[in-house]
BAMI-62241 format. One record per residue (C-alpha): residue in three letters; x, y, z. Coordinates in steps of 0.02 Angstrom, whole numbers, plus 50000, padded with zeros to 5 digits. Layout:
N
SITE residuo    c1    c2    c3
SITE     ALA     X     Y     Z
...
//
This chain:
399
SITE residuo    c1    c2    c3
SITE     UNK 53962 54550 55802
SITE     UNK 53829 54420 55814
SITE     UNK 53828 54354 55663
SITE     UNK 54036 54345 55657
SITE     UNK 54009 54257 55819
SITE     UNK 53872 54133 55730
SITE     UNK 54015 54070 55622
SITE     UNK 54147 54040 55746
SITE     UNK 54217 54209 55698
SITE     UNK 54296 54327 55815
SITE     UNK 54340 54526 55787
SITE     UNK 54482 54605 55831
SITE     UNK 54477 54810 55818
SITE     UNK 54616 54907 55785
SITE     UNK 54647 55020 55937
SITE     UNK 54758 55183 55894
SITE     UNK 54787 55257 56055
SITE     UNK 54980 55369 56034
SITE     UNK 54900 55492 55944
SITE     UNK 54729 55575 55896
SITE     UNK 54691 55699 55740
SITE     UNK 54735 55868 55767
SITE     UNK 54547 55895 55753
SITE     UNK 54495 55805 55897
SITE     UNK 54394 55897 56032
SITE     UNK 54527 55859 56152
SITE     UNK 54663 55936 56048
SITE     UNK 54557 56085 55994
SITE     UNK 54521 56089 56208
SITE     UNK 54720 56068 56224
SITE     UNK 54782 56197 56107
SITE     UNK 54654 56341 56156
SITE     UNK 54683 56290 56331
SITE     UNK 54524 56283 56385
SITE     UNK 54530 56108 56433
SITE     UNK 54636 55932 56405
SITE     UNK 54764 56053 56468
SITE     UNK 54908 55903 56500
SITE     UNK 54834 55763 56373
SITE     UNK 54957 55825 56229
SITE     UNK 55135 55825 56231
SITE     UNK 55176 56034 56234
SITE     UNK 55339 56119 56233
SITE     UNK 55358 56313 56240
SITE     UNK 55503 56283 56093
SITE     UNK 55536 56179 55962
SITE     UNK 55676 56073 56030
SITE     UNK 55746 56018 55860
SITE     UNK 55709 55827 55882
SITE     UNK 55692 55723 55715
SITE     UNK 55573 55560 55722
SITE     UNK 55662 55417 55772
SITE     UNK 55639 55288 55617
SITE     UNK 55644 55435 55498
SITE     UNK 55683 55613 55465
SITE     UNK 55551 55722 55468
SITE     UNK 55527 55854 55648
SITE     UNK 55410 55809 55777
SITE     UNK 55387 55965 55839
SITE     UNK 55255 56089 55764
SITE     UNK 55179 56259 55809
SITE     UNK 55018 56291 55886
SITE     UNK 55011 56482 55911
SITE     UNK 55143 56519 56030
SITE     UNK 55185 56336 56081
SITE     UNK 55235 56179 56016
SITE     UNK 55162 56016 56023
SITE     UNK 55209 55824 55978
SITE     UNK 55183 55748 55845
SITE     UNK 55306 55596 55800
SITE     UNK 55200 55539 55626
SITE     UNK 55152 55685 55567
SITE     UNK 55077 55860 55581
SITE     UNK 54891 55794 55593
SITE     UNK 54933 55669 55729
SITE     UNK 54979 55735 55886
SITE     UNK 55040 55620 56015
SITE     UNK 54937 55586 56180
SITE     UNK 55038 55622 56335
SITE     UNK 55052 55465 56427
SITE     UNK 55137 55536 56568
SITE     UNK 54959 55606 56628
SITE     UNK 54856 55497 56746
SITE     UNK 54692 55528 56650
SITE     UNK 54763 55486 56482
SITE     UNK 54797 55311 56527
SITE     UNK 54656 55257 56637
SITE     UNK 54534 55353 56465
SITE     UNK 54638 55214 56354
SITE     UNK 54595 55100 56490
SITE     UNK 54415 55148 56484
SITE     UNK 54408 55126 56299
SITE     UNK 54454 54982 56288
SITE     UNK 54363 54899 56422
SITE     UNK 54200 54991 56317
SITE     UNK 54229 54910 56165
SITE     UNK 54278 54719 56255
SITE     UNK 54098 54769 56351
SITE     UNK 54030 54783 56178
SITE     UNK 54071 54606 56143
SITE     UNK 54226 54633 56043
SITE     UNK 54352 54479 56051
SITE     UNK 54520 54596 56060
SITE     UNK 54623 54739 55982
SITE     UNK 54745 54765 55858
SITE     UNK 54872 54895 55954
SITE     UNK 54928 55022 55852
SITE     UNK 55132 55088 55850
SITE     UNK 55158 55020 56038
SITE     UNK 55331 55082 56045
SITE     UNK 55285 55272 56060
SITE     UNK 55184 55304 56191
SITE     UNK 55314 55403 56297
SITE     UNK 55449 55503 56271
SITE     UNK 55612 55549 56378
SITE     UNK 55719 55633 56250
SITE     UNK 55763 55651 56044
SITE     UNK 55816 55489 55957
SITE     UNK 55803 55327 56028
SITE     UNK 55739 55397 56192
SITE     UNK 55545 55428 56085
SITE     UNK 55538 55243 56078
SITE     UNK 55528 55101 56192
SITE     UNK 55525 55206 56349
SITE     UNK 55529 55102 56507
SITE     UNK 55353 55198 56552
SITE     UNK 55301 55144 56385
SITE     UNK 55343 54953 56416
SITE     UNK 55253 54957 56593
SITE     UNK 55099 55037 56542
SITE     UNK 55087 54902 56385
SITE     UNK 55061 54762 56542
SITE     UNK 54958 54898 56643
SITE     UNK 54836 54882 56494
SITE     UNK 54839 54700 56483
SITE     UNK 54815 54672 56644
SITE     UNK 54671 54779 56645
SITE     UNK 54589 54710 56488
SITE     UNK 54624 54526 56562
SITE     UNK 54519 54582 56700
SITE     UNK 54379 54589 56573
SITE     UNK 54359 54412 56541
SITE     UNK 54350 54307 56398
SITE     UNK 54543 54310 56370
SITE     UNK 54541 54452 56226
SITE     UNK 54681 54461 56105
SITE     UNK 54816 54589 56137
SITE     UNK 54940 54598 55958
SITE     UNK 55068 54737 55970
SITE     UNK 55114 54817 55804
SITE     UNK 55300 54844 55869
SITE     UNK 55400 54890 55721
SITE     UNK 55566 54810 55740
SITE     UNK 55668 54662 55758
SITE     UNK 55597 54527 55871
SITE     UNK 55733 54559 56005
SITE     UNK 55660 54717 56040
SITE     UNK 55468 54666 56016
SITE     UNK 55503 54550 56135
SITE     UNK 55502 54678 56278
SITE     UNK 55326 54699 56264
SITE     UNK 55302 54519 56331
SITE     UNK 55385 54528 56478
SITE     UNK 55343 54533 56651
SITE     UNK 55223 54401 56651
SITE     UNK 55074 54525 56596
SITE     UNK 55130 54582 56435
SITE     UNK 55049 54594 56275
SITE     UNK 54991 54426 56230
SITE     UNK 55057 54439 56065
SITE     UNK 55168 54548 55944
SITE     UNK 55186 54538 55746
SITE     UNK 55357 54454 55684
SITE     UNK 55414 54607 55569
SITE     UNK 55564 54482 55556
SITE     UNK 55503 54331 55479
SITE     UNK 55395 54445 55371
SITE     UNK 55552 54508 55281
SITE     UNK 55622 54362 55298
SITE     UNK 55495 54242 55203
SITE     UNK 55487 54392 55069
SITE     UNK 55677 54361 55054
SITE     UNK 55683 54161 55027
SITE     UNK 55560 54196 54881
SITE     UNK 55671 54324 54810
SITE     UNK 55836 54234 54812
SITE     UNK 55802 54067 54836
SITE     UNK 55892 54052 55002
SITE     UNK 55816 53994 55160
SITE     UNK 55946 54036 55283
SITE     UNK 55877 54197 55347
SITE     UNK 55701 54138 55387
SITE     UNK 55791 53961 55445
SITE     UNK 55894 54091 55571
SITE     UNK 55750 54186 55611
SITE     UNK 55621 54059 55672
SITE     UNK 55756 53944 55727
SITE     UNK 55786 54083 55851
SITE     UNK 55619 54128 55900
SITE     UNK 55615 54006 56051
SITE     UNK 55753 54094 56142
SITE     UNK 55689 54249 56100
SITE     UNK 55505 54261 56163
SITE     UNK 55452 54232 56334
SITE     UNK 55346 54055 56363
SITE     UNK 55183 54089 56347
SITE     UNK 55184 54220 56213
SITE     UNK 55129 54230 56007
SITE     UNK 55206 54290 55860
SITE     UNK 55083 54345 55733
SITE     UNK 55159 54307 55564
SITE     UNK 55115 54397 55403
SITE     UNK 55194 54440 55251
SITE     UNK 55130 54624 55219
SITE     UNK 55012 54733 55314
SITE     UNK 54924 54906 55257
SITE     UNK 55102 55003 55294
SITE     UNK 55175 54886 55145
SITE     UNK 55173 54889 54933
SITE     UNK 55058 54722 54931
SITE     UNK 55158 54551 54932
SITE     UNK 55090 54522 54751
SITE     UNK 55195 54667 54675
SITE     UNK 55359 54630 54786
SITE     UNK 55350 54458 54701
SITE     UNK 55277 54502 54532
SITE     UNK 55382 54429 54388
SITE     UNK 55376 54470 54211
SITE     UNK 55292 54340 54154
SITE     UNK 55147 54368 54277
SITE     UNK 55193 54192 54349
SITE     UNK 55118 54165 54535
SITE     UNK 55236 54032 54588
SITE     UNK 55321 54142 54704
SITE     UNK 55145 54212 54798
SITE     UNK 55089 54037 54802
SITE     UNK 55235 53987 54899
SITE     UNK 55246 54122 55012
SITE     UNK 55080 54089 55059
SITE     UNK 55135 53891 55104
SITE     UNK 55280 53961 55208
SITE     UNK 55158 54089 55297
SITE     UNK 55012 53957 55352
SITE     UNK 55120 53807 55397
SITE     UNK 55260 53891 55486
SITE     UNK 55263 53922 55666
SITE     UNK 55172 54076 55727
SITE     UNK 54983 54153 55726
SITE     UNK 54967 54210 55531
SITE     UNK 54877 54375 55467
SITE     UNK 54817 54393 55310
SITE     UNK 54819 54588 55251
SITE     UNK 54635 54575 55150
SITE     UNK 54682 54550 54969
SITE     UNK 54802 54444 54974
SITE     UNK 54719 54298 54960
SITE     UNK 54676 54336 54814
SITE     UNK 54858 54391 54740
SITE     UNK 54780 54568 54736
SITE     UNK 54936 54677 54693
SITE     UNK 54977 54869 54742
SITE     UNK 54890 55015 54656
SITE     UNK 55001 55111 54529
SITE     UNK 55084 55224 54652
SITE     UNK 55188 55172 54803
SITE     UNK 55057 55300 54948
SITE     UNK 54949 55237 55074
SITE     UNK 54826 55245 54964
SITE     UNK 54894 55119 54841
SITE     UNK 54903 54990 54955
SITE     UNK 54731 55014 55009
SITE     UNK 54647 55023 54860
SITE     UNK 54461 54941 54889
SITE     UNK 54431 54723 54890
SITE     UNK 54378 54686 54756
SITE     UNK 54219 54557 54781
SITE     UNK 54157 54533 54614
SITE     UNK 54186 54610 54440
SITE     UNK 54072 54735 54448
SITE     UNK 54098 54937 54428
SITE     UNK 54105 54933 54607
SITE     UNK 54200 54763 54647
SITE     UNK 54036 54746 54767
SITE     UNK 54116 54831 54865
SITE     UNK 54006 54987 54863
SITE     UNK 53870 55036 54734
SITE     UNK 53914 55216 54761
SITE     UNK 54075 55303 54730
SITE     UNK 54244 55215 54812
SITE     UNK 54355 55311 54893
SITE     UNK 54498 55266 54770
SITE     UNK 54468 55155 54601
SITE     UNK 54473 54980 54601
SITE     UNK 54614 54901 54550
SITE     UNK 54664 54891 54360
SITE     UNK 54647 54683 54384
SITE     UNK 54484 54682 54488
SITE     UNK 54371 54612 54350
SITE     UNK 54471 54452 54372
SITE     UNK 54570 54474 54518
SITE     UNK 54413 54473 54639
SITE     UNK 54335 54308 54732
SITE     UNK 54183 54286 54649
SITE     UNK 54288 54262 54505
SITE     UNK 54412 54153 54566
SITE     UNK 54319 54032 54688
SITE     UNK 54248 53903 54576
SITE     UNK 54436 53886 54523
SITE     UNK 54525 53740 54599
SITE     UNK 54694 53825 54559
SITE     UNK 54635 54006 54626
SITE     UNK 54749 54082 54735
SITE     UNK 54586 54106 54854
SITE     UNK 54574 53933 54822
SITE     UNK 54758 53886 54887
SITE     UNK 54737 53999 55037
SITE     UNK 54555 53903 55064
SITE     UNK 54639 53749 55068
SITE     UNK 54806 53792 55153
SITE     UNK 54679 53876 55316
SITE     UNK 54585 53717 55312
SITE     UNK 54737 53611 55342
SITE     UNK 54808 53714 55476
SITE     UNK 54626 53718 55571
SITE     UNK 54627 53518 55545
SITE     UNK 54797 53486 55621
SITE     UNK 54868 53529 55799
SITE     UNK 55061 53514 55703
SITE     UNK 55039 53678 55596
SITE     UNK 54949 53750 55722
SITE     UNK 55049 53738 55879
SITE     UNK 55181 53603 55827
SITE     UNK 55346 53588 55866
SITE     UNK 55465 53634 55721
SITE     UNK 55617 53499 55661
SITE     UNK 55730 53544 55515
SITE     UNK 55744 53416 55401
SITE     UNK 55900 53365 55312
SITE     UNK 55888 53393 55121
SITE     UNK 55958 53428 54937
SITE     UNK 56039 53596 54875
SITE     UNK 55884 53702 54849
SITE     UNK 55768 53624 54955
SITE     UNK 55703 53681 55129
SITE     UNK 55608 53542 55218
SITE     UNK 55557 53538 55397
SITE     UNK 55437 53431 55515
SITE     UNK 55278 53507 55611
SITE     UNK 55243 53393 55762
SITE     UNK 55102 53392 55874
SITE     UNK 55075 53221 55978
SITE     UNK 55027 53108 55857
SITE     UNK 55005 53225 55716
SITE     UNK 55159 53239 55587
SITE     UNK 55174 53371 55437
SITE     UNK 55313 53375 55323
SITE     UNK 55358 53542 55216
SITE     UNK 55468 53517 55083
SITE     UNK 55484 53692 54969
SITE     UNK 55596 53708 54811
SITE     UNK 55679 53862 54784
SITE     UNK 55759 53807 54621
SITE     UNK 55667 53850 54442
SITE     UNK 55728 53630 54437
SITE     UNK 55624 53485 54488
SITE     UNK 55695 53408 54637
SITE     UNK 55648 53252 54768
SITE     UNK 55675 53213 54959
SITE     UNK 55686 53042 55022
SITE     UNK 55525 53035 55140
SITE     UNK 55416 52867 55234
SITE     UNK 55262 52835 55158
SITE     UNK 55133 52963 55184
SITE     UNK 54967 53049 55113
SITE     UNK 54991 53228 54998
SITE     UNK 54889 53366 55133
SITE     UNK 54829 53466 54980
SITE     UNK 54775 53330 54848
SITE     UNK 54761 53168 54974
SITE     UNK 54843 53068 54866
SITE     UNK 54970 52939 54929
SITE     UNK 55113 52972 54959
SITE     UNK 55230 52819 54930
SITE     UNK 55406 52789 55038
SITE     UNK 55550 52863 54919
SITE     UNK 55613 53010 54836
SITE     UNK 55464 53157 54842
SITE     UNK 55459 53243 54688
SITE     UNK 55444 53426 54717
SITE     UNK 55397 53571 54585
SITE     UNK 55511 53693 54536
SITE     UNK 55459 53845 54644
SITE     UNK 55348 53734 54711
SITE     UNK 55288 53665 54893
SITE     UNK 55250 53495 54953
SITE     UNK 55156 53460 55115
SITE     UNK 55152 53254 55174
SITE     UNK 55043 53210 55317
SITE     UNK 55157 53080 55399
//
């Protein structure tokens, strides 16, 4: 923590508080009852409810009763309706802020409390108030920690967990994740135009979107966009869209390299080990990783790819630089601008500071009449005239 401190660096933990394993002391307490006697969710039948974003039954035996479980078998759910459950939570996470960490990553937010099957296991209103019980209380911490909801839906219903005025400071944008996938795929910007066109009216003042375009749930961004002739263009200008568009962006580790899924479509594919050099273990471990490296490591890795100017790590470098250097990308206000068929081309602006974004979805050269400016990634000049953009390419103007 120290040392990530040293560097201007902060941590964020990820915090999974609906459920624990089945193996848990309290759960072993719970089911024996012997102890943790309400701190599971316990029914003396299985009441036939099926998960709410899926199939599968929540309800599974436990000698003669049945607890819940609404991901699976080996995760039972905490029972939130019990006083002690959420001041423990509370106490957790007030530990681990004590400890010096900078915030929390909040793990499926939208099931801590259930009134009934179907929609009624998500998005409870108990669920919604505890949410700003918890920020509240970790606000009362100090150092403003980061609060980012992994709410799994559209942004209308994220949005809930903002409100009140003590809400979670932030939530991810599942939306404009699919969405930026999507203008990359079909070469049509309207969705993502819709979706962060819409944002303002959406979100309560005060409040962050973290942006992202896959996360550890996800086949890896570089195998949704992989094309047969192992061209990048497509990851390259996702990753434009993702760190000069509005929002807070994550980066799922790997993909700044173009790191692409394992072979199968499991959990474990898409968390196969980072690959850090090309050696037997991709540095990552000199013993024995928990799944084999991927089949590109020994070139996809960093050591390998950042003395190369045209890296991907090396786009990503320079793309993170230019958003920490200007206020527009960062915070900016966001102005469409008007432009050819096939180009998408919109205006960051922070005081002063002016960033034009002009990306070509067309496999065609194309050009936008722009004022004189300087090229963000190359610092060349940028003369007043027609701005010749790349097929499948980006173009990013400091005004």
């Amino acid at each position: 923590m120290a040392a990530a401190h040293s560097r201007g660096m902060k941590v964020v933990l990820d915090l999974v508080v609906n459920h624990t394993s089945s193996q848990h002391p309290w759960f072993v307490d719970s089911a024996a009852q012997t102890g943790h006697q309400d701190w599971y969710v316990w029914s003396d039948k299985d009441l036939g409810w099926k998960q709410p974003f899926g199939t599968s039954k929540v309800w599974y035996q436990s000698g003669v009763r049945f607890y819940y479980a609404v991901f699976s078998k080996g995760m039972p759910d905490l029972n939130f309706t019990t006083a002690a459950v959420r001041q423990e939570v509370q106490d957790i996470g007030a530990y681990w802020l004590g400890r010096g960490l900078d915030g929390f990553r909040l793990d499926a937010v939208r099931y801590l409390v259930e009134d009934g099957p179907g929609a009624g296991q998500q998005e409870a209103p108990e669920t919604i108030a505890y949410w700003q019980q918890f920020s509240t209380a970790m606000a009362a911490q100090g150092n403003q920690p980061l609060l980012v909801g992994e709410a799994w839906a559209a942004n209308a219903v994220a949005a809930k967990y903002h409100g009140g005025g003590t809400g979670l400071p932030m939530t991810f944008d599942f939306d404009a994740a699919a969405a930026t996938l999507m203008v990359v795929q079909t070469g049509d910007a309207s969705a993502l135009q819709q979706v962060v066109c819409a944002e303002d009216g959406i979100f309560p003042k005060g409040f962050a979107r973290g942006t992202f375009l896959t996360n550890h749930d996800m086949v890896r961004v570089a195998t949704q966009l992989a094309t047969a002739d192992g061209g990048t263009a497509g990851l390259r200008l996702a990753a434009a869209l993702l760190l000069t568009l509005p929002g807070t962006p994550w980066i799922y580790y790997g993909e700044e390299l173009g790191m692409a899924n394992g072979p199968g479509t499991g959990d474990q594919d898409k968390r196969l080990p980072m690959p850090w050099d090309g050696s037997d273990g991709g540095g990552f471990t000199t013993g024995q990783p928990w799944q084999p490296l991927n089949a590109e490591a020994a070139t996809v890795n960093v050591a390998a790819e950042s003395p190369q100017p045209a890296s991907m790590l090396s786009l990503y470098r320079q793309l993170v630089r230019l958003r920490k250097a200007h206020p527009a990308l960062r915070t900016g206000t966001m102005e469409l601008v008007t432009a050819p068929a096939g180009l998408w081309a919109f205006v960051r602006t922070q005081g002063a500071d002016r960033v034009l974004v002009a990306v070509n979805l067309t496999d065609a050269p194309l050009a936008l009449p722009v004022p004189a400016g300087k090229d963000a990634l190359d610092g060349t000049p940028v003369v007043a005239g027609g701005l010749a953009v790349a097929p499948m390419g980006v173009r990013v103007v400091l005004l």
